[in-house]
Steps between C-alpha positions, in 0.01 A plus 500: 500500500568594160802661324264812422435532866815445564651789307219729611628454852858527363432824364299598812758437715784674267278827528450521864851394568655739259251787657610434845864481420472879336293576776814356744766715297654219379661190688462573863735349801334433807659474866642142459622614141870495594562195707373338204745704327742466749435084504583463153811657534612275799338223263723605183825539676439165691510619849239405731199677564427780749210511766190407329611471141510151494146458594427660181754339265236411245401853415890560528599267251264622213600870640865370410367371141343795448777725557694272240251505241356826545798719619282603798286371789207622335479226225390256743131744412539282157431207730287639734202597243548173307450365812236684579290451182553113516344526876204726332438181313541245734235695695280498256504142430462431809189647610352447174592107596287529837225795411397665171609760207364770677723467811781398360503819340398697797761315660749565211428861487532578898863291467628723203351808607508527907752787539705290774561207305613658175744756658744238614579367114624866487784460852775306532406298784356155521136550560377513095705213525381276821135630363552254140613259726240444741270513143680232363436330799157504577458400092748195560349437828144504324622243220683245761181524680278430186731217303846410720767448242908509547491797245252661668666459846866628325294783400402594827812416732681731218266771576545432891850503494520822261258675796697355777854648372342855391427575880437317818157566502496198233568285734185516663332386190741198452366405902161533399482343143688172559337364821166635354529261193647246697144489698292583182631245287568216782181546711512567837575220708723481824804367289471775280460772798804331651729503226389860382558625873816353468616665187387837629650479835821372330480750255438800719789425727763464260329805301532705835856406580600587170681846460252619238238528770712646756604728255107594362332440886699650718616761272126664515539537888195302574503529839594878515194590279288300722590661837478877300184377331586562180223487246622676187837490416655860521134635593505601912177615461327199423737274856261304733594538844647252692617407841905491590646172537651419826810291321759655303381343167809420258302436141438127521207293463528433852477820604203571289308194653587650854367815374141364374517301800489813759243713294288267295222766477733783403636273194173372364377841495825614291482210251117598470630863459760353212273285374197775424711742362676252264195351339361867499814653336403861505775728654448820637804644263389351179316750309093525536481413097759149653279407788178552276619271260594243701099539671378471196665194390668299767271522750224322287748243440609432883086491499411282215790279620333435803202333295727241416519338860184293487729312203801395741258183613501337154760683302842431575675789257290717728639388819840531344433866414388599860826298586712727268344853664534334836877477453558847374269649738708304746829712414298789541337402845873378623690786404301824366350700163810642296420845351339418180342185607699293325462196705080491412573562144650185510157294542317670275536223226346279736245779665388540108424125422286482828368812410382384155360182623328655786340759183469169346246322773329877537394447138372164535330574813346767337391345191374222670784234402707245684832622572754235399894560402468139283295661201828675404696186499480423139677852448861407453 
């Protein structure tokens, strides 16, 4: 990639960016807006944090920069598009690495342009944020994959790290990436499956007796959304219905396992019900020009993505992808769809590679020609 191409999709992203943010008003403050707010005050006057601000404490501390820098909370924006734009890239390199000029910018375009992406550079909440992050990962992921190196690997645990302290959704990625390279680069062997069960277990038990997941689990009433069926967040319309439980159930994961226990039908049926609608993404209160939009363009995406699977048997980026949607679509099976659909947004880097490479093998197939990820790998 080129520095011609890459000011073209500079300027690209500037202009849509700057359109949506007139479109917005202006800076815009979302729900979460003032614990953030509220964090980096605790954070500046040195007293501890409150409820679930520490789980964010990465988005809090550059909140607390900003606010020095800029005067406001909405200079962290500055950071957000640059952000952004160095994500656009990444993307771009990155599926021009494993497919072809035309869908990297296919791929390029539907990441700059797709209304629900872009309109979080313009809030001051983490998701434009987490977004560049799990970009940054997939590229470092990609290189480790391709050529291990120790700057390569500092490049990626940076970007895990910056994901897992933004929100505790980055976690997930962190328990996906590091026992998938472990396997990828060691080969699978029963010492290796040992010592990477291990390091998960381990890991997953101190994570979950920590007070940042207390704080970020329990604190979404888990178990309460699962008895009421809860599908949407804030949306009554949309609840599955479920059966009472005969326990008092108190909000921990114990009581949750009881739950699924007693009504295992009722429970796959509402993560199905969470699941659909989250990959689907229209909402019954977005506006008809919204939901067409997202037809138009996502749903060939979730569809082209699906072309990819054949590649999981040879291609071990791919299997890391699926891995990646797989852990988000896990939050969103476990505890329900927020309002805007948030939590799906969050895959999308990783829906849009597959999605290119599944484009990718269509246009081979098509055309007649082998479909093979190792004729990009001269393109570094």
């Amino acid at each position: 990639m080129g520095f011609r191409t890459a000011i073209v999709l500079s300027l690209a992203f500037l202009a849509v960016d700057g359109a949506r943010l007139a479109q917005l008003g202006g800076p815009r403050h979302g729900v979460d807006t003032q614990r953030f707010i509220t964090g980096s005050d605790h954070f500046t006057a040195g007293t501890s944090y409150q409820t679930k601000e520490g789980t964010y404490r990465g988005y809090i501390w550059l909140l607390t920069l900003s606010r020095r820098v800029f005067g406001q909370p909405e200079g962290i924006l500055v950071l957000q598009w640059v952000c952004g734009l160095l994500s656009s890239l990444l993307i771009c390199r990155l599926i021009l690495e494993r497919t072809n000029w035309t869908c990297a910018v296919m791929g390029t375009a539907f990441f700059i342009t797709f209304p629900d992406i872009s309109q979080w550079n313009n809030y001051v909440l983490t998701d434009s944020l987490y977004i560049s992050a799990v970009a940054a990962t997939l590229f470092a992921t990609h290189r480790v994959l391709r050529a291990p190196s120790v700057t390569r690997f500092a490049a990626l645990a940076a970007g895990l790290l910056f994901g897992g302290l933004l929100r505790p959704s980055g976690w997930l990625v962190i328990a996906v990436t590091v026992p998938f390279l472990w396997f990828e680069l060691q080969g699978i062997s029963r010492r290796s499956v040992l010592i990477a069960l291990v390091v998960v277990a381990g890991g997953i038990t101190v994570f979950v007796g920590t007070s940042t997941f207390r704080r970020s689990f329990y604190g979404e009433h888990p178990d309460g959304g699962l008895a009421a069926g809860f599908v949407i967040d804030g949306y009554r319309a949309a609840d599955h219905r479920m059966p009472s439980p005969s326990f008092t159930m108190d909000g921990t994961l114990i009581s949750v396992a009881r739950y699924v226990w007693e009504a295992p039908g009722a429970t796959a049926g509402l993560v199905g019900a969470r699941l659909v609608r989250g990959v689907a993404h229209v909402r019954p209160y977005y506006s008809w020009p919204h939901n067409l939009i997202i037809a138009v363009m996502l749903w060939p995406l979730n569809l082209l993505a699906l072309a990819a699977l054949p590649a999981i048997a040879r291609d071990g980026f791919s299997r890391y992808l699926w891995l990646m949607c797989a852990s988000h679509l896990l939050l969103i099976a476990v505890v329900l769809i927020d309002w805007d659909g948030r939590f799906y947004i969050h895959t999308l880097p990783a829906v849009l590679v597959l999605a290119m490479d599944g484009l990718h093998r269509l246009i081979d197939k098509s055309s007649g020609s082998p479909y093979n990820h190792a004729r990009t790998e001269a393109v570094i």
